[in-house]
N, CA, C and O atoms as a GROMACS GRO file, in nm:
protein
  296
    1UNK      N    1   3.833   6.392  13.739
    1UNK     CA    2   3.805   6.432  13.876
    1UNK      C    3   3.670   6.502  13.879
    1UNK      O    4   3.630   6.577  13.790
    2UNK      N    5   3.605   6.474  13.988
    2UNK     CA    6   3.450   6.501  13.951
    2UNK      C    7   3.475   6.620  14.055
    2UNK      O    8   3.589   6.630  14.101
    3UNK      N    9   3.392   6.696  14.088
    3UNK     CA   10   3.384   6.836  14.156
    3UNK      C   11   3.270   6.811  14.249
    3UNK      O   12   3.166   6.757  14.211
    4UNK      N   13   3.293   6.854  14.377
    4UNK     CA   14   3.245   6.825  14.490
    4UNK      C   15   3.210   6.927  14.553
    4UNK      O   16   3.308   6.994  14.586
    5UNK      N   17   3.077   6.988  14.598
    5UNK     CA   18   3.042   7.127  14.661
    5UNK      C   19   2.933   7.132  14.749
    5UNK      O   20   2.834   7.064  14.720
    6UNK      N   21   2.935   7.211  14.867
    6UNK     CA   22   2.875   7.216  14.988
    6UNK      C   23   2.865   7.355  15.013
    6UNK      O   24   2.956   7.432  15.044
    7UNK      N   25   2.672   7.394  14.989
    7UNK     CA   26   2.636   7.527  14.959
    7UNK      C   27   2.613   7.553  15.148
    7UNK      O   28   2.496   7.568  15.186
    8UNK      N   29   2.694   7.555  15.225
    8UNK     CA   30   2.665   7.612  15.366
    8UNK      C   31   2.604   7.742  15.406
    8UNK      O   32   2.572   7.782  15.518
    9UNK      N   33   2.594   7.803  15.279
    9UNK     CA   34   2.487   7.944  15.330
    9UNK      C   35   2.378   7.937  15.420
    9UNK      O   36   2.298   7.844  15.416
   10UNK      N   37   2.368   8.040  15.508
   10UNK     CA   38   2.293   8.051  15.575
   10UNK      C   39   2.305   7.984  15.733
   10UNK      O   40   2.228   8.012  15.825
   11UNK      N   41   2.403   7.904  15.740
   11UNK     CA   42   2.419   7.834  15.833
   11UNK      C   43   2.568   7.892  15.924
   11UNK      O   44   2.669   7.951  15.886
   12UNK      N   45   2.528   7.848  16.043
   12UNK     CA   46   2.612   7.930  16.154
   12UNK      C   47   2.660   7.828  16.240
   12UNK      O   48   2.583   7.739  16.273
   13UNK      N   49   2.824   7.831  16.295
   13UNK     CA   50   2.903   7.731  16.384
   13UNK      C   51   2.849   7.679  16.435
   13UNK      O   52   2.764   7.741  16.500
   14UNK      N   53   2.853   7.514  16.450
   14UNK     CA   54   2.917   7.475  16.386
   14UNK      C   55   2.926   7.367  16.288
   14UNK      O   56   3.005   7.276  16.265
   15UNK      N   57   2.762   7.434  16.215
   15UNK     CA   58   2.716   7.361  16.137
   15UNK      C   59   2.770   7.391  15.996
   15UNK      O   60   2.715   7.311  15.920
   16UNK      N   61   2.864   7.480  15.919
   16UNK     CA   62   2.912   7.466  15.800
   16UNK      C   63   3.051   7.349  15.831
   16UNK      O   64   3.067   7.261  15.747
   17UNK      N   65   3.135   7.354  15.941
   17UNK     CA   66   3.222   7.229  15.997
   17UNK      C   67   3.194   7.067  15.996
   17UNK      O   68   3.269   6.974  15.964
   18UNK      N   69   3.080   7.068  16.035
   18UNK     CA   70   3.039   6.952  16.057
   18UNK      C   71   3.002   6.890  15.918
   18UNK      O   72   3.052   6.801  15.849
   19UNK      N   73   2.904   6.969  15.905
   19UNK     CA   74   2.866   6.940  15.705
   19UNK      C   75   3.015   6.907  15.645
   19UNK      O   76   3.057   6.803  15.596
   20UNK      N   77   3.061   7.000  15.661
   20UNK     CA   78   3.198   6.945  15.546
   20UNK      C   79   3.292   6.820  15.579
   20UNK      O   80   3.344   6.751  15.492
   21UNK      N   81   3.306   6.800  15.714
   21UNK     CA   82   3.383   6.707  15.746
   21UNK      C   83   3.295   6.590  15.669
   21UNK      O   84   3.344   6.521  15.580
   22UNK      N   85   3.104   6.572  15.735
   22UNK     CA   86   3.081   6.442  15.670
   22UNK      C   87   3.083   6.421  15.530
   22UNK      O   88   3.092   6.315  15.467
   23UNK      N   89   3.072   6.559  15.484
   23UNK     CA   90   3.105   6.527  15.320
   23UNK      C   91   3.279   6.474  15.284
   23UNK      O   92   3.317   6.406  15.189
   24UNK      N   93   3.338   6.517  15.366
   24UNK     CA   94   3.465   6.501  15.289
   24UNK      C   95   3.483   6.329  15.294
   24UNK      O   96   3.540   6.258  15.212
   25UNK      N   97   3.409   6.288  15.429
   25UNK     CA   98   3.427   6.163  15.397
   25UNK      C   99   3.414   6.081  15.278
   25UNK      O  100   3.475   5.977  15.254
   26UNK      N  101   3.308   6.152  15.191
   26UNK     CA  102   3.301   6.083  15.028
   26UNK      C  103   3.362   6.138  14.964
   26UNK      O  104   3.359   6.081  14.856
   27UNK      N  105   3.436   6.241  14.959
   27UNK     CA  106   3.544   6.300  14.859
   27UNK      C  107   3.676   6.187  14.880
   27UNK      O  108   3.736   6.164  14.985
   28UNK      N  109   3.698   6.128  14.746
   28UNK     CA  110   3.847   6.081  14.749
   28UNK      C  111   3.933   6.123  14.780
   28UNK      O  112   3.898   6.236  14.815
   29UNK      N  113   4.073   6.110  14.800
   29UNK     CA  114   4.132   6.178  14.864
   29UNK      C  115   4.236   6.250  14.714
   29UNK      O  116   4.271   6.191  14.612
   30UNK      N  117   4.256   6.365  14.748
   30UNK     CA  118   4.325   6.413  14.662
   30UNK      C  119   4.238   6.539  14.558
   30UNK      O  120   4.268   6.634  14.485
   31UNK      N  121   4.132   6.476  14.599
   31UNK     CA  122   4.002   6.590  14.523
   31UNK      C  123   3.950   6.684  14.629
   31UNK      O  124   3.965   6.664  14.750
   32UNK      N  125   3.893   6.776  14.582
   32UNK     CA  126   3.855   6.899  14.604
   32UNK      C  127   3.702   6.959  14.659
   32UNK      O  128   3.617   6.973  14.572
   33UNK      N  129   3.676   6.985  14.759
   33UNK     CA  130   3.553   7.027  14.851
   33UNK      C  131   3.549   7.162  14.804
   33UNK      O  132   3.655   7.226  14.810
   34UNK      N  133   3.466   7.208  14.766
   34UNK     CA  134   3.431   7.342  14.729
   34UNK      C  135   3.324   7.422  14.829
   34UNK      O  136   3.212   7.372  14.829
   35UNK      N  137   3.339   7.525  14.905
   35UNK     CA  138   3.221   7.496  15.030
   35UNK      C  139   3.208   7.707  14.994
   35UNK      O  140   3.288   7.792  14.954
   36UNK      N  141   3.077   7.707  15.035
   36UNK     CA  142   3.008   7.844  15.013
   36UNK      C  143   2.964   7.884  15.218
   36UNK      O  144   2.910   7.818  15.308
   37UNK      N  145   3.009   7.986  15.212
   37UNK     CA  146   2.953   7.977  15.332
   37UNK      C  147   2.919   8.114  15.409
   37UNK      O  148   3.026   8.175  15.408
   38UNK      N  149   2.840   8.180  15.464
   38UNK     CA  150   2.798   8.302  15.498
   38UNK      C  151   2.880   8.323  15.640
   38UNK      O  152   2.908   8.442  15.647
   39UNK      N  153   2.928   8.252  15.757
   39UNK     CA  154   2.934   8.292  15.882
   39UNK      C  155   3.084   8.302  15.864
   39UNK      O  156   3.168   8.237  15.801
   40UNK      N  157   3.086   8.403  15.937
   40UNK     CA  158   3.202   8.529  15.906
   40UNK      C  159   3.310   8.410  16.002
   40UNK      O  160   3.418   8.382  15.951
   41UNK      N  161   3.281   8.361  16.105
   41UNK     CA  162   3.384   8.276  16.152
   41UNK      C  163   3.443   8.167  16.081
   41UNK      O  164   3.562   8.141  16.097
   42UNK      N  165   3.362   8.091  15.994
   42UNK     CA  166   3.405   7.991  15.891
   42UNK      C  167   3.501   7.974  15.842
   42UNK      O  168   3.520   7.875  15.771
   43UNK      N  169   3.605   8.079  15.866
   43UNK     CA  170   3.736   8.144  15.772
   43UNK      C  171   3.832   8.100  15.878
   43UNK      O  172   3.937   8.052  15.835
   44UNK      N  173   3.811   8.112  16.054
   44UNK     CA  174   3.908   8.057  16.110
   44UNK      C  175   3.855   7.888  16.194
   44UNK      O  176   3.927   7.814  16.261
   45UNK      N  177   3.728   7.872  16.163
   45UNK     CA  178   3.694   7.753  16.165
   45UNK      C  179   3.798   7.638  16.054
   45UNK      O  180   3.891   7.559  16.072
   46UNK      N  181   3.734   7.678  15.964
   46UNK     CA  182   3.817   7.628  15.835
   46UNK      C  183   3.920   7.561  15.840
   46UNK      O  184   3.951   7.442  15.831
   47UNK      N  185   3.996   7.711  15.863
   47UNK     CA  186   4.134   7.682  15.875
   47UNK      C  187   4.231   7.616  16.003
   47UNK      O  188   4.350   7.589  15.986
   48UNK      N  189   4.155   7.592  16.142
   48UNK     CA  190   4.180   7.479  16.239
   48UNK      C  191   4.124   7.357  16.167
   48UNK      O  192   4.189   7.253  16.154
   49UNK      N  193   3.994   7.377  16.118
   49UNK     CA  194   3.969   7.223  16.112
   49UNK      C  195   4.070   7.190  16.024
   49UNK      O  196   4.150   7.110  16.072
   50UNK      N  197   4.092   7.226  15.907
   50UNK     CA  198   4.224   7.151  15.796
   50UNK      C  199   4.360   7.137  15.912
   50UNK      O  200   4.388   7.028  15.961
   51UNK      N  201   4.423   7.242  15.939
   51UNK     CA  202   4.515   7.215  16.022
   51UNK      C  203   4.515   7.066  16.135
   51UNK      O  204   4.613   6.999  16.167
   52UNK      N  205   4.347   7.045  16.182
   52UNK     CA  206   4.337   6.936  16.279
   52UNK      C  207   4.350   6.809  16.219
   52UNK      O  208   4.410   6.718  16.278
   53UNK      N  209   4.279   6.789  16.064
   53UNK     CA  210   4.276   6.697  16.040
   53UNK      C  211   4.363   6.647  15.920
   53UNK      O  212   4.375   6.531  15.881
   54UNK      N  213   4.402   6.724  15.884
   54UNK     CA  214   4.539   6.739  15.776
   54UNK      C  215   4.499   6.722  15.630
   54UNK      O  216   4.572   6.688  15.538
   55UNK      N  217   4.344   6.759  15.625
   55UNK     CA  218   4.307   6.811  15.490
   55UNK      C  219   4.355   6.956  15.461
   55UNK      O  220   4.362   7.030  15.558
   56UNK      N  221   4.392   7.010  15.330
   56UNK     CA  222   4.489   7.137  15.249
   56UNK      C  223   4.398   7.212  15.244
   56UNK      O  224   4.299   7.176  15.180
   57UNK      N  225   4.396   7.339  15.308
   57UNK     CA  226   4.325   7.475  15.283
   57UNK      C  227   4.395   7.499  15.137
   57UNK      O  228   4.511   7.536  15.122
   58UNK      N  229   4.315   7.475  15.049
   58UNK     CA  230   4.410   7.536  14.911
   58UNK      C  231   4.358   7.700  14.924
   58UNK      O  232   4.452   7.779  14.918
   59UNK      N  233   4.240   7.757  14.937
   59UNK     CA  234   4.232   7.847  14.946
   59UNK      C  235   4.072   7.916  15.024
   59UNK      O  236   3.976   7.844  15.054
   60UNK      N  237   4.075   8.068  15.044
   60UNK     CA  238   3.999   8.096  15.167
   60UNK      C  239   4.003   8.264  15.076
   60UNK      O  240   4.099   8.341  15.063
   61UNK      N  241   3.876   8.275  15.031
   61UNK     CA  242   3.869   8.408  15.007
   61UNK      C  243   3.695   8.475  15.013
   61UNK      O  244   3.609   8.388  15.031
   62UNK      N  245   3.665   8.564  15.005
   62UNK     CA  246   3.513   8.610  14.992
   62UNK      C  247   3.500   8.691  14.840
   62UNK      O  248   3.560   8.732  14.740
   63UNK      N  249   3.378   8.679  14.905
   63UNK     CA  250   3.290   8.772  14.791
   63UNK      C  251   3.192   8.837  14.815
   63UNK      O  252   3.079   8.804  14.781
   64UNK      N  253   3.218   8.928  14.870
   64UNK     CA  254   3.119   8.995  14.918
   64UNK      C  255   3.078   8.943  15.082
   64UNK      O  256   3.174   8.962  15.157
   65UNK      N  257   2.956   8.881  15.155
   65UNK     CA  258   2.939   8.837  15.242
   65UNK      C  259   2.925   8.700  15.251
   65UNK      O  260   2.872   8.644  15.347
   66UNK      N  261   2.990   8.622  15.113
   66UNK     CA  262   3.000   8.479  15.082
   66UNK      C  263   3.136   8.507  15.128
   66UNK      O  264   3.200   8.612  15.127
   67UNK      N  265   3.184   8.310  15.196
   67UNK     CA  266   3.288   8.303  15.209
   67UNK      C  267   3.332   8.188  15.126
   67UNK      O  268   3.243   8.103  15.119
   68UNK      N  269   3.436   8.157  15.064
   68UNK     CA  270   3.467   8.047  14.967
   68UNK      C  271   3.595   7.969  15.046
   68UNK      O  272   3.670   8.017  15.132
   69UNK      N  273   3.594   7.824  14.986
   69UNK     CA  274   3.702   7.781  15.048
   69UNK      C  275   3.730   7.653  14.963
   69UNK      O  276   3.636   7.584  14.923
   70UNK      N  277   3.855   7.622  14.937
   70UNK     CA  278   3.856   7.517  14.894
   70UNK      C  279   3.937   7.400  14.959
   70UNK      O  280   4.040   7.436  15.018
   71UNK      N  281   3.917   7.306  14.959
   71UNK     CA  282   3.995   7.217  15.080
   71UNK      C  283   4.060   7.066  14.990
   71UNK      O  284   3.982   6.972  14.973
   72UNK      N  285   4.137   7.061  14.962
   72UNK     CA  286   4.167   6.914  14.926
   72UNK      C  287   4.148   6.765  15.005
   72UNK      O  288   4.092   6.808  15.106
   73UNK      N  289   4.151   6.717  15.012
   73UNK     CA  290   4.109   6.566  15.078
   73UNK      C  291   4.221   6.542  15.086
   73UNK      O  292   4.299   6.593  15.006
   74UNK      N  293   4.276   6.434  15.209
   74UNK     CA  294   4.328   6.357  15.207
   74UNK      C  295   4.292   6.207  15.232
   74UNK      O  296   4.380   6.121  15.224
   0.00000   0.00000   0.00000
């Protein structure tokens, strides 16, 4: 499984969303989006967009004023 990542820093709604959706389109399904992202909303962006489109929030945490997320494909 190859590892898939989308450095969204710096970028603000609802351009870390959009980025990831067109990436996920090349993620197989079942593999893993790794996404970096600074805008403090990204966290409940995120987590509608997976809910909308029925890709897996595996997880949603920070680091400091980075936000991390990882999303599985379907």
């Amino acid at each position: 499984m190859s590892v898939h990542e989308l450095n969204a820093e710096g970028l603000n709604c609802p351009l870390p969303i959009l980025k990831a959706k067109k990436m996920l389109k090349s993620v197989p399904a079942g593999e893993v989006l790794k996404i970096r992202a600074t805008d403090p909303g990204s966290v409940a962006d995120f987590a509608a967009f997976c809910r909308q489109t029925g890709n897996e929030l595996l997880s949603s945490t920070s680091e400091g004023d980075i936000y991390l997320f990882e999303i599985k494909a379907v």
